[in-house]
C-alpha positions in Angstrom: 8.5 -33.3 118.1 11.4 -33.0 120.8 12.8 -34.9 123.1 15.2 -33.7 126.0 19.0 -33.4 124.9 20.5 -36.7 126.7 23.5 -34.6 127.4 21.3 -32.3 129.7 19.1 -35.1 131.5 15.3 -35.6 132.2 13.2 -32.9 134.2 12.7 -34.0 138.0 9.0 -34.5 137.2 8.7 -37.5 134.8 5.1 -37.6 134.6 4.6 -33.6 133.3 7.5 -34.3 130.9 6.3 -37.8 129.4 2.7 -35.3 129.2 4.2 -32.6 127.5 5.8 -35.0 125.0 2.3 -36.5 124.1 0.4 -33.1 124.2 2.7 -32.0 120.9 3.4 -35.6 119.5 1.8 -34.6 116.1 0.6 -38.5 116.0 -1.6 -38.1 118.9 -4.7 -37.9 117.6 -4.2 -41.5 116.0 -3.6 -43.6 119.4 -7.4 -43.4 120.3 -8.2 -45.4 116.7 -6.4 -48.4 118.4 -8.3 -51.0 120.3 -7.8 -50.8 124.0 -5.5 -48.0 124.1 -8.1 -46.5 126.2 -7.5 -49.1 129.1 -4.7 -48.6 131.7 -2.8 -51.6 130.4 0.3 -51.0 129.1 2.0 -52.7 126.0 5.5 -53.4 126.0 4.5 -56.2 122.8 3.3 -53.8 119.8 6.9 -55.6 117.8 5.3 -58.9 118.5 1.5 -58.6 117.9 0.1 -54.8 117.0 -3.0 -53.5 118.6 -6.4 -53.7 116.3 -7.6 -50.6 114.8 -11.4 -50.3 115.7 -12.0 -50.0 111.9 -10.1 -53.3 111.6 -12.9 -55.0 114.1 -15.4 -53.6 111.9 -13.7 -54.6 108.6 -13.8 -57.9 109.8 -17.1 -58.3 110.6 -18.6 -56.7 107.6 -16.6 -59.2 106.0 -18.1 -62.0 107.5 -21.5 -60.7 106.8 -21.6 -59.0 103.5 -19.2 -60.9 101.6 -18.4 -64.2 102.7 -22.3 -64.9 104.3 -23.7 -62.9 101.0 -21.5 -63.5 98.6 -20.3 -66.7 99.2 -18.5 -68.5 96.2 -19.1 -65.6 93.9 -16.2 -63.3 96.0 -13.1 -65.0 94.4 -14.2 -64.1 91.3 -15.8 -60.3 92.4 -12.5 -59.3 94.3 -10.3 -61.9 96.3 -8.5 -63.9 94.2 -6.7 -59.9 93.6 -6.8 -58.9 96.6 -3.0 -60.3 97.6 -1.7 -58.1 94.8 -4.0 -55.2 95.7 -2.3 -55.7 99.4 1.0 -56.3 98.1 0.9 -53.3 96.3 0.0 -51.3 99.0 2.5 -52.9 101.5 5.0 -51.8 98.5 3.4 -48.2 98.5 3.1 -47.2 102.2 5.8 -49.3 103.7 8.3 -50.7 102.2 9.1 -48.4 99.0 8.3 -50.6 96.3 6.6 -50.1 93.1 3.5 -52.1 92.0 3.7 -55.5 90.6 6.8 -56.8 93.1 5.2 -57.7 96.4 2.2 -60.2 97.3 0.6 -61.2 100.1 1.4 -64.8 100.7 1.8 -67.6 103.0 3.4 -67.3 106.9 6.8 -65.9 107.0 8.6 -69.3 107.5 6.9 -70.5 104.2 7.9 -67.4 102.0 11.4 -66.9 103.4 12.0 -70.5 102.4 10.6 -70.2 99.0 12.7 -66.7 98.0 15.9 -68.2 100.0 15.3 -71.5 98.1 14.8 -69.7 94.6 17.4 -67.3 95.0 19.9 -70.4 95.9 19.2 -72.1 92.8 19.5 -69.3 90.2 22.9 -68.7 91.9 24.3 -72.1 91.6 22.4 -72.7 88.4 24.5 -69.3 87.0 28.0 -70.2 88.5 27.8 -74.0 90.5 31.3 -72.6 92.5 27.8 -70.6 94.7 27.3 -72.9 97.3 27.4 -71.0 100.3 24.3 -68.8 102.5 25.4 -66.1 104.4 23.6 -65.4 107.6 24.6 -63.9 111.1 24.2 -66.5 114.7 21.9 -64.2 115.9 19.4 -63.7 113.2 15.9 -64.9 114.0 15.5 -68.8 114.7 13.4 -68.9 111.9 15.7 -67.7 109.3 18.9 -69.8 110.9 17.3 -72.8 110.3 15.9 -72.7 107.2 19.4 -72.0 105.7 20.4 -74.9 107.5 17.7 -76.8 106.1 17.9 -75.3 102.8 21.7 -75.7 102.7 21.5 -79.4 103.7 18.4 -80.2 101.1 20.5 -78.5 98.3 24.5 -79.5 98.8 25.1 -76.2 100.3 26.8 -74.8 103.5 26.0 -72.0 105.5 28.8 -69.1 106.5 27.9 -68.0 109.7 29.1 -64.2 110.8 29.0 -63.7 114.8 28.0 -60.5 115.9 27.7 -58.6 119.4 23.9 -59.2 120.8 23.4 -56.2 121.4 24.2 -54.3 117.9 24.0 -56.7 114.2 26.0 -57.1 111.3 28.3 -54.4 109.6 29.7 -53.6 107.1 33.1 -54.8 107.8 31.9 -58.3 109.0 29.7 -58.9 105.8 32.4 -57.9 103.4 34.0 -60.6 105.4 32.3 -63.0 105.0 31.0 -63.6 101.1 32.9 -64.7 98.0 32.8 -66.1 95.3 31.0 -68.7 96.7 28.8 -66.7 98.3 25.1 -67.8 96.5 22.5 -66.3 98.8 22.8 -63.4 102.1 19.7 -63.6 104.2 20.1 -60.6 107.2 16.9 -58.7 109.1 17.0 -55.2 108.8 15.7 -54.5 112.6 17.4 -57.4 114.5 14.9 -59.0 116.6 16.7 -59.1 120.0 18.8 -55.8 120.2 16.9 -53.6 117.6 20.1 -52.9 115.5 19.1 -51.6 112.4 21.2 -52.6 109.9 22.4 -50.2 107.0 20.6 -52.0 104.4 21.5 -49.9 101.3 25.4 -50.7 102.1 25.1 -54.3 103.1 23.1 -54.4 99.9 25.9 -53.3 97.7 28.3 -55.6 99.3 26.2 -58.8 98.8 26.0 -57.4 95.1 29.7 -56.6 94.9 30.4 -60.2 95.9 28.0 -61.7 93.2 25.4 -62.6 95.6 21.8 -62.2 96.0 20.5 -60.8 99.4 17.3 -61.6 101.0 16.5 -59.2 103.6 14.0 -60.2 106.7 11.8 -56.9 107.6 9.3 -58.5 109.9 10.8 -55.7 112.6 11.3 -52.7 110.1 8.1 -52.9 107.9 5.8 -49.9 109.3 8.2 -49.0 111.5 11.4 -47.8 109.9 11.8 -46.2 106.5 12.5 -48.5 103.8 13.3 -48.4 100.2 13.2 -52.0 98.6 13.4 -50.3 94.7 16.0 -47.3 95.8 18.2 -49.5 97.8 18.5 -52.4 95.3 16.8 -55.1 97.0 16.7 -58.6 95.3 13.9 -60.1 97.8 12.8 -59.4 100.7 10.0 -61.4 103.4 7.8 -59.3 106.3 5.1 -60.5 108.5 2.0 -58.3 109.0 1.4 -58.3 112.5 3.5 -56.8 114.2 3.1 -52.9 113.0 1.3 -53.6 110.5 -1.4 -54.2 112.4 -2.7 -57.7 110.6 -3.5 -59.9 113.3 -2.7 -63.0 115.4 -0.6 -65.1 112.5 -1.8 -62.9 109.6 0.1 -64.1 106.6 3.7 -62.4 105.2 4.7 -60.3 102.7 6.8 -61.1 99.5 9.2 -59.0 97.6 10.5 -59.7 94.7 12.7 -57.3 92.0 11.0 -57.1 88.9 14.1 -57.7 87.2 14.6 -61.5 88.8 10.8 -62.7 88.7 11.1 -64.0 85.7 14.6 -66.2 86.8 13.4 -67.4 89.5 11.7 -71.1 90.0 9.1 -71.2 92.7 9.9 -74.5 94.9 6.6 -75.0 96.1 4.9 -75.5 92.4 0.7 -74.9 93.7 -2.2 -74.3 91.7 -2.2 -70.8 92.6 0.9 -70.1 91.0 0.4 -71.5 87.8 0.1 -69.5 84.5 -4.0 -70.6 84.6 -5.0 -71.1 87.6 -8.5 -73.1 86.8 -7.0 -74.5 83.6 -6.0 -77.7 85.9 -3.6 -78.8 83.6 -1.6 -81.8 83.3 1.8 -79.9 84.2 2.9 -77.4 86.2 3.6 -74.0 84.5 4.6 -71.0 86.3 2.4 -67.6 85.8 4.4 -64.4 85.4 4.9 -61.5 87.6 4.2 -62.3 91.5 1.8 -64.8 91.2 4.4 -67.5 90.7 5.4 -66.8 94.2 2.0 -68.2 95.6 0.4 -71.5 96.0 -2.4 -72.5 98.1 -5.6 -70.9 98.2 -4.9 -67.4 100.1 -5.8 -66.7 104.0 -8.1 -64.0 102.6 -9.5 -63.8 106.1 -6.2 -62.8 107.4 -5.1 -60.2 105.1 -7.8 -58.2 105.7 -7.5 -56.2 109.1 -3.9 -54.9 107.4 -5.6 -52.6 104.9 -6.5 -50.0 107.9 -3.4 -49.6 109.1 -1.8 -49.2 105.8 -4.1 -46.7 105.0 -3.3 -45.0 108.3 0.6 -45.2 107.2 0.0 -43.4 103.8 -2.3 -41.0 105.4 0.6 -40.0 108.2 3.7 -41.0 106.5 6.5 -43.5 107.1 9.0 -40.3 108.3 6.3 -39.1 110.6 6.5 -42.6 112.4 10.0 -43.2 112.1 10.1 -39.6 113.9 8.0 -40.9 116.8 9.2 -43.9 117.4 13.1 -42.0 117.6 11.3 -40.0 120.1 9.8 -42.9 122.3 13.1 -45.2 122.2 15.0 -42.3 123.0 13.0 -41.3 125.8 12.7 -44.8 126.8 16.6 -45.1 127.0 16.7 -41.9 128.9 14.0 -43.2 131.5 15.8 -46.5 132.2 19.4 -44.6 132.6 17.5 -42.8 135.5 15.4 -45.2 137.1 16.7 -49.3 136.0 20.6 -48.0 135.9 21.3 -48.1 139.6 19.4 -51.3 139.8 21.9 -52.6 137.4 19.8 -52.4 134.2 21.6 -52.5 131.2 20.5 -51.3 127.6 21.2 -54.1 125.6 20.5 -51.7 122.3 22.3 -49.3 120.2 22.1 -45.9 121.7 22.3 -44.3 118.7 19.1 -43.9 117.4 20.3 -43.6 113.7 21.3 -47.6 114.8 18.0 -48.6 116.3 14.7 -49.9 115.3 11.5 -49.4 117.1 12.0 -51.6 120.6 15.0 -51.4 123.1 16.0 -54.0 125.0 16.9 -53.9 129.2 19.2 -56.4 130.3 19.3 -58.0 134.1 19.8 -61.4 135.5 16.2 -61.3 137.0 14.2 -60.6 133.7 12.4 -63.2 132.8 11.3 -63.1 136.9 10.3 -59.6 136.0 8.6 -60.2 132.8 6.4 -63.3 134.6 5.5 -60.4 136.9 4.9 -57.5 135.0 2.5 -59.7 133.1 0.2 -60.5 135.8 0.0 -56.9 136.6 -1.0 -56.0 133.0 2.0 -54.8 131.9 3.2 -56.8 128.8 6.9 -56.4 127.3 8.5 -59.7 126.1 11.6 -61.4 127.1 14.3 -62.6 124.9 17.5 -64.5 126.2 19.8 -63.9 127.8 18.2 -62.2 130.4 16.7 -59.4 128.0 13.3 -57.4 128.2 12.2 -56.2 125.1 10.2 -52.4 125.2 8.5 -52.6 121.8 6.9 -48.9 121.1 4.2 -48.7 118.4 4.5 -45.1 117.1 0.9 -45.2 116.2 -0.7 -46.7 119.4 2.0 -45.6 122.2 1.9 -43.0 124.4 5.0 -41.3 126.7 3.1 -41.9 129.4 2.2 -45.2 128.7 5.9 -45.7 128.0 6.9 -44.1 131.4 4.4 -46.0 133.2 5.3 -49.1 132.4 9.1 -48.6 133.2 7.8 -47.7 136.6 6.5 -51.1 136.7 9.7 -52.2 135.3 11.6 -50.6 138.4 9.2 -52.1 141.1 9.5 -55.4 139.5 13.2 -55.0 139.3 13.2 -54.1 143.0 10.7 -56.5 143.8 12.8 -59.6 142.2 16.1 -58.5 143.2 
């Protein structure tokens, strides 16, 4: 696939070039599997909640029939009680580079960041007590700065905050800054959820490790997305939810990573029956099983882990570089389109230009956003809005066209003009 050398400029006629981008986008064939992509809506919000495979819509309600109405009871035992580790494994295989026996499907994202920060916090300070501190950057997701807060306070920690510019993430230079040798814990995203920086996670990896620390990385906005290598780049843990481009569904639950070589160190903080050693033994005291099954504990949202399957099948069958290659080509022509058309309107890109830099969403910055995004909504155009003052273009390789994408910054620029 190419896209038109920014140096050089778009063609005068937007609409043949955004079709002669999807006539040899090599992923084509793939958008009409998606749910709706038929209609003439177009989705800004694939980053927040991914379109449903049609295959996913049958899944489900096979499931409903065959197994659950005809199986009943009898399907923990027949498949279900492994199917978080089958999942895992395949999250591990198609998206995030890691080998079997290190990643689970779990509870939400809140729930597992917590219980891998909290673990990681304590084998720090339980190896050297001077490890008191988390590292994490002011504009990380709120999710993730408050649960170090939380975490922190619960534990007799502190939190070392590293500021950053909203519209890139955190370096190299600021992380080395900021950990020590009382560094315990890093927690960083890999795709920062407001600007789409995408971090250089091997690096920041080594420095965490450098300082002594454990790193937890946050790929809710990378998994499916972005090429990642969770064994090759050294990860200790890592946390992703599954619906954005993975496709799982409204709230489907989160992914854990774990090394192979800390499962065994690490103390689960949320001690359920699902994590113990025998699960229907019902014993007097709590003892952790090995491997990834410690990291669980409730009963697991079998419903929701289901629709996920389809789409990673669809990422092994295509390729993580194949979409990582797409969605390159949609941001950048999505940056180019908005220097012509939102530009004069004083539109900013509040998003690395380099695509090397950038995830899978840009984000337009303007006073009058959150006007426009109130708008653009009504007229069935659906990006999301992030302050201060940002709209957020999230482009699912897999389901998004160029002229979807060009379409809806049209609507972007009427709104624009329309508001201003």
């Amino acid at each position: 696939m190419t896209t038109t050398d920014p140096g050089i400029g778009l063609p005068a006629d937007l609409e043949a070039h955004a079709a002669s981008l999807d006539a040899t986008d090599p992923l084509r064939e793939h958008r009409d599997e998606f749910l709706g992509a038929e209609t003439s809506l177009v989705y800004f919000d694939g980053n927040s909640l991914g379109r449903p495979l049609r295959a996913s819509v049958e899944r489900l309600a096979a499931f409903a029939r065959d197994e659950w109405g005809g199986r009943l009871i009898r399907g923990w035992d027949e498949s279900w009680m492994q199917l978080p580790f089958e999942i895992g494994d395949a999250v591990g295989r198609a998206a995030i580079g890691a080998a079997p026996g290190q990643t689970v499907i779990g509870d939400s994202t809140t729930v597992l960041l917590y219980k891998l920060v909290r673990a990681a916090f304590d084998a720090a300070a339980m190896a050297d007590p001077a490890r008191v501190e988390i590292v994490v950057d002011r504009d990380n997701f709120p999710t993730d700065r408050y649960l170090v807060e939380g975490i922190a306070a619960e534990r007799g920690g502190r939190v070392r905050w590293i500021s950053v510019d909203l519209a890139g993430g955190v370096s190299a230079d600021a992380l080395r800054a900021a950990v020590g040798p009382e560094t315990a814990v890093v927690l960083l995203s890999h795709v920062a959820y407001r600007s789409g920086y995408l971090a250089d996670a091997p690096a920041l990896t080594r420095i965490a490790h450098d300082a002594g620390a454990l790193i937890v990385w946050d790929l809710c906005h990378s998994a499916g997305s972005v090429p990642v290598e969770a064994d090759a780049w050294g990860f200790d843990l890592a946390v992703g939810c599954t619906y954005k481009y993975l496709n799982g569904g409204p709230g489907s639950p989160a992914f854990a990573y774990v090394t192979a070589r800390l499962q065994d160190r690490l103390a689960p903080p949320i001690q359920g029956w699902m994590g113990a050693a025998d699960v229907f033994a019902m014993g007097p005291e709590y003892r952790p099983a090995e491997g990834m099954r410690r990291f669980l504990s409730g009963t697991p949202p079998i419903v929701g882990m289901l629709a996920m399957q389809d789409t990673l099948s669809l990422i092994e069958q295509v390729g993580i570089g194949a979409i990582r290659a797409k969605s390159v080509a949609l941001t950048e022509f999505a940056v180019q389109v908005a220097d012509e058309l939102l530009a004069p309107l004083g539109v900013t890109v509040a998003s690395p230009r380099d695509p090397d830099a950038r995830g899978g969403h840009v984000t337009l910055s303007h006073p009058a956003m959150r006007e426009v995004t109130a708008r653009l909504w009504a007229e069935d155009v659906i990006p999301d809005y992030r302050d201060p003052g940002g709209l957020r273009i999230g482009l699912s390789p897999l389901s998004t066209s160029f002229a979807e994408t060009l379409a809806g910054l049209r609507a972007v620029e009427a709104a624009v003009r329309a508001e201003a």
